[in-house]
Every structure is written in C-alpha cells, then in structure tokens.
C-alpha positions in Angstrom: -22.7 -22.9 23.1 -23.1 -18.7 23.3 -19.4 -17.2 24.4 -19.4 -13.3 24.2 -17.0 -10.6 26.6 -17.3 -7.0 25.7 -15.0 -4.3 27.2 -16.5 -2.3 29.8 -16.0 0.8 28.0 -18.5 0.1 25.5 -21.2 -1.3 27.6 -24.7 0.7 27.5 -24.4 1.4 23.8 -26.6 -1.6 22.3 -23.7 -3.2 20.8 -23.6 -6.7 23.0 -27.9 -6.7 22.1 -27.4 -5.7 18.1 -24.2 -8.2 17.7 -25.7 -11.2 19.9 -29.3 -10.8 18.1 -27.4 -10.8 14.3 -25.2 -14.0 15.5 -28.2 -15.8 16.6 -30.5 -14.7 13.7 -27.5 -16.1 11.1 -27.3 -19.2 13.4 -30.8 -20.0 12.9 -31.9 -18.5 9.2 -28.2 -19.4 7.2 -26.4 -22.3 9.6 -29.5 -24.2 10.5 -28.7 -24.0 14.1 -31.9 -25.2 16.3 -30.9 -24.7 19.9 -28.5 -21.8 21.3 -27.5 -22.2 25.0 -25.4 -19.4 26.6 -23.2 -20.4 30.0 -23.6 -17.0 32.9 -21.8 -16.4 35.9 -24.4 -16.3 38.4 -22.9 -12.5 39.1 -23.4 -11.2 35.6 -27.1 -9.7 36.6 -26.2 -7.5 33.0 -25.3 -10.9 31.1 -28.3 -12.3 32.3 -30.6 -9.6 31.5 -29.5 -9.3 28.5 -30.3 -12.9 27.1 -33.4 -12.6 29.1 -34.5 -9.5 26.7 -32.9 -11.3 23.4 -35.8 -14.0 24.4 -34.0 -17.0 26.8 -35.1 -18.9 29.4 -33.0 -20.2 32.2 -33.0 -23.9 31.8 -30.7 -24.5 34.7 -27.9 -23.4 37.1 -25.0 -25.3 37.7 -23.2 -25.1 41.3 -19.4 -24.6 42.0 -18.3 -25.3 38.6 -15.5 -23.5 38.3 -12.4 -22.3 40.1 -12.2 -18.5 40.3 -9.2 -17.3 39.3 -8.1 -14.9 41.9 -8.7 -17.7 44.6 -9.1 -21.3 43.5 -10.7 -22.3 46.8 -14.0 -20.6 45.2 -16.0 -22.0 42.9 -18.3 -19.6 40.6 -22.2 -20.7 39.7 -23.3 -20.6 36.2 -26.9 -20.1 34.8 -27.5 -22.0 31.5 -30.1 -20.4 29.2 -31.3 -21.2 25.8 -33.4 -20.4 23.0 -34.9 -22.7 20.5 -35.2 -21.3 16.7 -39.1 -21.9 16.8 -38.9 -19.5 19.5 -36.6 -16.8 18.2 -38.0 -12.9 17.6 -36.4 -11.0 14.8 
C-alpha cells in the first residue's frame, strides 16, 4: 500500500511525481515488489491525477470508509488504484 502527504507549499514543483515515480521504480527493479495499490480520498482530484499520470488504473472505490475528522458523523470515499510492475513506465 502507496501512503504519500506533501505540504501544500511545495505542491506544483514535480516533487510528489519525481519521488512517487523513484519509490515505485525501486519497489519494482531492487525489492521485487509486483503490485503497488495507493488508497485516495475521493476529494483529492490532484492525488488522483497524479497516479493517473504515474500510469494507475482505478481498480475500485470504497464508500463511507472513514470517519472525517472534523465531524465523525461523515464518512470520506476512497478510490483504490494500482499498478502492476509489467505495467510500469520508467
């Protein structure tokens, strides 16, 4: 499973693309790693675009699955998206 946050005062700079495209290219040439799947709030259009462009597929989207935190009467959707290493572009 895919975890990243970056602080929105270094967003449009390339750095989430150039560090999630090195972690999943050392995932899959030095671990051995043959799936990556990445969790996205259903509000995160950037999120999502961006592992759209690194070359995932939304597999799924899971409803209500979490509390929010400012009101836990709310639940928050989540995309799932994944990438297999036979399908990975370097």
């Amino acid at each position: 499973m895919l975890t990243y946050t970056f602080n929105s005062s270094y967003q449009d700079r390339g750095y989430a693309c150039e560090s999630l495209r090195s972690f999943m290219k050392y995932a899959f040439g030095y671990l051995g790693v043959r799936r990556i799947m990445a969790e996205i709030d259903t509000r995160n259009s950037r999120s999502y675009r961006l592992a759209e462009r690194l070359g995932m597929r939304r597999e799924a989207e899971h409803k209500e699955l979490f509390p929010r935190k400012e009101n836990k009467e709310i639940f928050n959707n989540f995309y799932v998206y994944a990438i297999l290493k036979k399908e990975f572009v370097q």
